[in-house]
N, C-alpha and C positions, 0 to 999 in steps of 0.2 A: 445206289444204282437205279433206283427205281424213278428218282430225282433225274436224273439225267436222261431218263426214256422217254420222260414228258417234258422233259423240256424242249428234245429233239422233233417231238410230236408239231408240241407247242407253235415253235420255229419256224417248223413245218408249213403250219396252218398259216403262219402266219404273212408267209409269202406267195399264198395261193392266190395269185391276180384276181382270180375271178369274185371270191367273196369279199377282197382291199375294194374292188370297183364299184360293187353294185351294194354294199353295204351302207342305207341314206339312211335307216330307220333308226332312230335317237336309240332304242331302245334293242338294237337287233346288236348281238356283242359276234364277230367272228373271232378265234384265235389270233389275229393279228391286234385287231383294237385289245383285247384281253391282255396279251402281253405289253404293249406301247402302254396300255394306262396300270398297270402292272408296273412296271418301270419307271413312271413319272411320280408313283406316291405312295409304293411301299418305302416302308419305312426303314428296312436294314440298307436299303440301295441310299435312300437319303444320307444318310451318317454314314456308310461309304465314302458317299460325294463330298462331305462336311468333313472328313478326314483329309481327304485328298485335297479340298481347299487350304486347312491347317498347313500340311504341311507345305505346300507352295510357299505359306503365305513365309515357313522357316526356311525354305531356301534361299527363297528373296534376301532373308534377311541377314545369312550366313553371308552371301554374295554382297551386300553393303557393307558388311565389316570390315571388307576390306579398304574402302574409303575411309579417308585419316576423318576422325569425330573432331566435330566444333561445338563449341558448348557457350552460351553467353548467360551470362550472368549480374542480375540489379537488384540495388536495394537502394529503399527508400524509407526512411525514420526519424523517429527525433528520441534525442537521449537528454533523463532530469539526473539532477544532482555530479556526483562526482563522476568523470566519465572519460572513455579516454578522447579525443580529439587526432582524426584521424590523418590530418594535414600536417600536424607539427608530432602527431606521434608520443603525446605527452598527455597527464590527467589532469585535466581542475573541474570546476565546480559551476561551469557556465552553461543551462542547457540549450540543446538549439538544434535543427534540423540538418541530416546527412546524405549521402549518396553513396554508394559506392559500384561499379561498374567492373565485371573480369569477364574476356576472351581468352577460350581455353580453346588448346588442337592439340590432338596426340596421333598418331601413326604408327604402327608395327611393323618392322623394316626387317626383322628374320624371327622366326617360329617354328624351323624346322619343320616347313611346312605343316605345318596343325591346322591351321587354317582353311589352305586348300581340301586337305584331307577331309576336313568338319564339310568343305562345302560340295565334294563329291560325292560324302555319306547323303547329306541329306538329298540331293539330286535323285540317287537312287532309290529311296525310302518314299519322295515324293513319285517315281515313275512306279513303284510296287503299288503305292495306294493308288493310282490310278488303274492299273490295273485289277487290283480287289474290287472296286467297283466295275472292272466286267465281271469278276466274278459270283458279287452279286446281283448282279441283274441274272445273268446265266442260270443260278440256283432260284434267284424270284421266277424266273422263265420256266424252268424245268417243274416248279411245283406248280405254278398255273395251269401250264400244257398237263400233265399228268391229272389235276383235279377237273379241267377240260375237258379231256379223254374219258378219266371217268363218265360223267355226263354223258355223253354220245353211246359210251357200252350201255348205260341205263335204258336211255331213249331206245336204243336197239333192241334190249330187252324186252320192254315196254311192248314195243309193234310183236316180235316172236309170243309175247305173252295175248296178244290181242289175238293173234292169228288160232293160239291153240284155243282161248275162251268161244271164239264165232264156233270152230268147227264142233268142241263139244257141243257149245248152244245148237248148233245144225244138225246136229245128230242125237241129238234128245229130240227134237222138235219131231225128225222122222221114226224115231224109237217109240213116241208116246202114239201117235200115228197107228202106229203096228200093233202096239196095246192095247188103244181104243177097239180095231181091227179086230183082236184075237188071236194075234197070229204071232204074238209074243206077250210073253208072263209081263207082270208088273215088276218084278227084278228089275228087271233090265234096266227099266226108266229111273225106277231106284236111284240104282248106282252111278246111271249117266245124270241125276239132278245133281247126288254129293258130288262129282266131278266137274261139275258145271263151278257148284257153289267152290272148289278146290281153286278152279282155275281162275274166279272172281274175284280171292283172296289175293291169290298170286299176281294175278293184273294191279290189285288195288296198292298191293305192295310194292310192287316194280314202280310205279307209279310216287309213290311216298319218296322214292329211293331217287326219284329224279328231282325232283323239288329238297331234297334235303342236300344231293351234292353238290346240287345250284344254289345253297343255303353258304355251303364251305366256300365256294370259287366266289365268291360276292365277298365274304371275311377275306379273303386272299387279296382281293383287286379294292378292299375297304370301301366296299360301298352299304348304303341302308340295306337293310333287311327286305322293306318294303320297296326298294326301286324297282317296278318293272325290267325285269331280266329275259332275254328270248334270245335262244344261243341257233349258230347256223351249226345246220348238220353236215356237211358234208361227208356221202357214203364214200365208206372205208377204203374201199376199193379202187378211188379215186386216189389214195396216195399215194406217188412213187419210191417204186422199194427198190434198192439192187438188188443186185443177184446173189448170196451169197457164196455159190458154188466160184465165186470171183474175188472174194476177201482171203486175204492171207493174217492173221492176228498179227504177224511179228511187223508187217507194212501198216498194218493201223495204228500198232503201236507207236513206230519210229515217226508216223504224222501226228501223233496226241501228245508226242512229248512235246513236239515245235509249237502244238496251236494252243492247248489248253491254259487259262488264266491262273492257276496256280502253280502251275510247275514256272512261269515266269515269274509270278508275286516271290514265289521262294527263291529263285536265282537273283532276282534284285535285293529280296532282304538280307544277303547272305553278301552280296558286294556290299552294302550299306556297311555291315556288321563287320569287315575286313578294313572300311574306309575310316567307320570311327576306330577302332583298335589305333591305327595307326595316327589320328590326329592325337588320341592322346597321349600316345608314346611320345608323340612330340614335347607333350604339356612338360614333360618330365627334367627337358631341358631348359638353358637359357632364355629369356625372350630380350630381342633390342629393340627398343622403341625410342621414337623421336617426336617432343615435345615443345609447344610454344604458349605466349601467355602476354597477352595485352591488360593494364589494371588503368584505375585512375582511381578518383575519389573527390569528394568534396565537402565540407562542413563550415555551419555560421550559427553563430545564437541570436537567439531570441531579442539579446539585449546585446548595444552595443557602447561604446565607451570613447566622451571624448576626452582632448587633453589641452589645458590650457596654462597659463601664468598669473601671479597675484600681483599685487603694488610690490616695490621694491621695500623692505623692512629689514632694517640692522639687526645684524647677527653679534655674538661676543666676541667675533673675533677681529682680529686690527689687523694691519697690512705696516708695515716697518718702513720710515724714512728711510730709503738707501744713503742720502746728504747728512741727514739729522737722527742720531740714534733716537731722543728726544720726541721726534716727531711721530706719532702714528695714527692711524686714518682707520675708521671703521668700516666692517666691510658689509657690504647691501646684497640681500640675493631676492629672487620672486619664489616664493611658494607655487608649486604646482596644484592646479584645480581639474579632477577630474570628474566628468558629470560623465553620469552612464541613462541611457536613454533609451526606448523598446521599438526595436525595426517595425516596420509593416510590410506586410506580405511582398511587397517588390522589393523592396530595401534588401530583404533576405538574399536576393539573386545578385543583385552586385556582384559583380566580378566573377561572376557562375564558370564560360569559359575558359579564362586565365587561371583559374583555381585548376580545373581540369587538366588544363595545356600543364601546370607547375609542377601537377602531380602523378602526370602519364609515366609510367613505367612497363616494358618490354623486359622476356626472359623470351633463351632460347636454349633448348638443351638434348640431349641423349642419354637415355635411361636403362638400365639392363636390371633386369627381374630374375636371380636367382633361386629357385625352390631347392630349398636344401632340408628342412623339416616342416610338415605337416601333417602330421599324425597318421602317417601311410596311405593318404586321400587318395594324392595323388597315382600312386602307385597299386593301388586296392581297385581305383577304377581302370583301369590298363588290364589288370588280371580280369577283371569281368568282363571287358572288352574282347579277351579273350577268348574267356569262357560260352560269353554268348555266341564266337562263329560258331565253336566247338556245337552250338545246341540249334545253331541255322544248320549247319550242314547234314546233323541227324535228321531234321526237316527236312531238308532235298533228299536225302536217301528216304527215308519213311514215304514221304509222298508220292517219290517219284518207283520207287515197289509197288506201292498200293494200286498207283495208274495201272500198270502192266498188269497187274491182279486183276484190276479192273476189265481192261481191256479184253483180256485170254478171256475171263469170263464172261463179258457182254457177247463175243466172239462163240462160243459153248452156248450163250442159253439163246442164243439166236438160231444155230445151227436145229438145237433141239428144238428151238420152237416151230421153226419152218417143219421136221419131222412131224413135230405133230399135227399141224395145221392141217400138212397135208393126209396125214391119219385120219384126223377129225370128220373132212372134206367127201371121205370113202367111208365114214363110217353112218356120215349124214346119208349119201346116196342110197346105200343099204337103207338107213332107216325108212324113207322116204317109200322107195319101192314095198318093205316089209308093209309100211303101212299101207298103203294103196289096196295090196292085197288083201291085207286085214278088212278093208273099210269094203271092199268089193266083198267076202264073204260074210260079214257080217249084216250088212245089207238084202241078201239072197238066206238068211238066219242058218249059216251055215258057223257061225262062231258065236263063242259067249259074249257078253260084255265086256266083264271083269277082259278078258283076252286083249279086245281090240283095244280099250282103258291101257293097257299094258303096252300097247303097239302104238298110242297117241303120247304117251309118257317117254318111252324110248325117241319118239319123235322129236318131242321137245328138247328131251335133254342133251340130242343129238343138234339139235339148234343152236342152241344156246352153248354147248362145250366148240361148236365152227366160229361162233362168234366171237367169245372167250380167247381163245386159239389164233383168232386172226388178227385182233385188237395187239395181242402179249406178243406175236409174231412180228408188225408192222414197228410194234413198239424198241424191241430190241432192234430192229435192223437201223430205226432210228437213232440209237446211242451208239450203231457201230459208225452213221454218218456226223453224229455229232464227232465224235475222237478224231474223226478223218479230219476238222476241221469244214465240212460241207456246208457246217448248219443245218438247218432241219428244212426239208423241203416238202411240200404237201401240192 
């Protein structure tokens, strides 16, 4: 809750024209520049944004699957010794370099919608993660604006503490006065030095207390330690508040459910959570797909082989007079001479295309993919599919109760805090008058010290509880504008 008061502060501030305009000083931060470089380099906002790119980049990719895949494939090698030969299909012992070349396509022609399904889950998963990154920029906004505000309470503190250290200084200086005079015991000054020295402490503290929470909003917005840091003030008073006497809780709530970044991240992750359930009930069924397939190939060795004829030389065998059984004639054949000889580098390509053209091969076909066993995979992720709506939708119930909790209550400690603001406000006036009186008898030595000590302390603390009061007041009225959807206006 308190995260969200400063953020609304934050917001606030940070569409206050007048400090966006005039704000040239490198070094001067108003609530507007605080949150914008707040936003641009914390760190939980970045991996936000690094998410929500992810999964874009899976929707994309959900959304191409449906495009039939092409897939082309080559090789290129030489094979030694025995080997098969990828042209004739057959092994010998010739080595020599090969190719081989396939174009693959496939298509998924029904899926029982699985696929759509798969690409609405992620659609929705991608519009959640965009929205988590409002969400956290809103939670980096709300802690900046709150560590901010702190600051400013400080600084305020700071001047009410200055104001009470001058006055006792001012009135020791007239106390010692009276001393010196006669006309008052040394008591007195006493008591008004330890009060001096009280309220010194307290200055120097208030003071510690502004540079240490200027110490955290610089961790927050990850800058050096040492960067020159000088925040604008803008008084309090200056920020528009409604009226609360004009808020209804049950109308803020019914605008915080519409506006707010996570009752949307959960409504999206909860469609995601229903879309994949359902793609993979699909998985459960058949899939038809349709398929094609371009091949070729080609292979040559190293060494190539000619073929020739020898002289003609008589064989044992004779050839028969058909006329003359008597007669027979010997028969001549050539011996074949084969020389085998070693290509060079171009010799190898001979015939490259024709080889190709001889051995091009096309298929065309249609495929169906039955899952009938797989170790309950399939079926095991379905039930979790399940089971996670089953645990998105106790997320929408939890979160979206909490909001309302939220609400009623930002609604109550607003109301109370305006109460006491304005308590505070009547109880300052009193003090103010109390003391006045105090300092005027006191003066006239008609009162003790220690007394008007007592009447300078209710002062302060009456200061400081208006301050308190009006800060935790502006503050809440700011988270009831945050839920409205207003943003935060200053």
């Amino acid at each position: 809750m308190r995260k969200i008061v400063a953020l609304l502060l934050v917001i606030a501030a940070a569409n206050h024209s007048i400090f966006a305009q005039t704000n040239k000083d490198p070094n001067s931060w108003d609530l507007r520049r605080c949150i914008e470089y707040a936003m641009a380099n914390n760190i939980s906002v970045r991996q936000a944004d690094v998410q929500a790119r992810i999964s874009a980049i899976i929707l994309k990719q959900s959304k191409l699957q449906q495009i039939p895949s092409l897939n082309y494939a080559f090789q290129h090698g030489v094979n030694f010794g025995r080997s098969l030969d990828r042209t004739t299909n057959t092994y010998n012992d010739l080595s020599g370099t090969f190719q081989t070349m396939n174009l693959q396509t496939q298509a998924t022609i029904f899926n029982w919608n699985s696929q759509k399904n798969t690409i609405k889950s992620n659609d929705y998963t991608n519009q959640a993660d965009k929205a988590a990154v409002d969400k956290a920029r809103n939670d980096i906004g709300l802690n900046v604006a709150r560590q901010y505000l702190l600051v400013l309470l400080d600084i305020e503190q700071v001047q009410v503490n200055d104001i009470t250290l001058k006055t006792s200084q001012y009135q020791l200086e007239n106390t010692r006065k009276q001393v010196n005079a006669g006309s008052l015991p040394e008591l007195n000054a006493a008591e008004l030095e330890a009060q001096v020295a009280r309220d010194s402490a307290t200055y120097v503290a208030s003071q510690t207390s502004v540079e240490l929470d200027k110490l955290a909003l610089k961790g927050l917005l990850n800058l050096p330690a040492d960067q020159p840091f000088n925040l604008e003030t803008p008084p309090v008073e200056s920020i528009p508040v409604d009226n609360i006497l004009e808020e209804r809780p049950e109308q803020v709530y019914a605008l915080a459910i519409k506006t707010q970044p996570q009752i949307r991240v959960n409504s999206l992750r909860l469609m995601a959570s229903q879309k994949t359930y359902e793609a993979n009930k699909g998985r459960l069924y058949p899939t038809i797909s349709a398929f094609g397939q371009l091949n070729t190939q080609f292979q040559v060795g190293f060494k190539g082989n000619t073929f020739g004829l020898g002289p003609f030389a008589p064989t044992q065998s004779y050839a028969q007079d058909p006329n003359n059984a008597l007669n027979k004639f010997p028969v001549y054949v050539q011996s074949p001479i084969i020389t085998q000889y070693s290509n060079n580098f171009g010799a190898l390509w001979n015939g490259y295309w024709k080889t190709l053209s001889d051995n091009f091969g096309q298929s065309l076909g249609i495929g169906i993919n039955v899952p009938i066993f797989n170790g309950w995979q399939a079926r095991s992720v379905v039930e979790r599919s399940k089971l996670d709506i089953e645990n998105k939708q106790l997320t929408v119930e939890q979160d979206t109760l909490r909001l309302k909790q939220d609400v009623y209550s930002a609604y109550s400690q607003a109301s109370g805090a305006f109460q006491t603001f304005e308590a505070r406000k009547k109880s300052l006036a009193t003090a103010e008058r109390s003391f006045d009186l105090a300092t005027r008898r006191y003066n006239i030595g008609v009162m003790q010290t220690i007394e008007w000590l007592n009447n300078q302390n209710n002062l302060y603390t009456a200061r400081i509880n208006v301050l308190i009061a009006q800060f935790d007041y502006v503050f809440k009225m700011k988270v009831l504008e945050y839920y409205k959807g207003q943003g935060l206006r200053l």
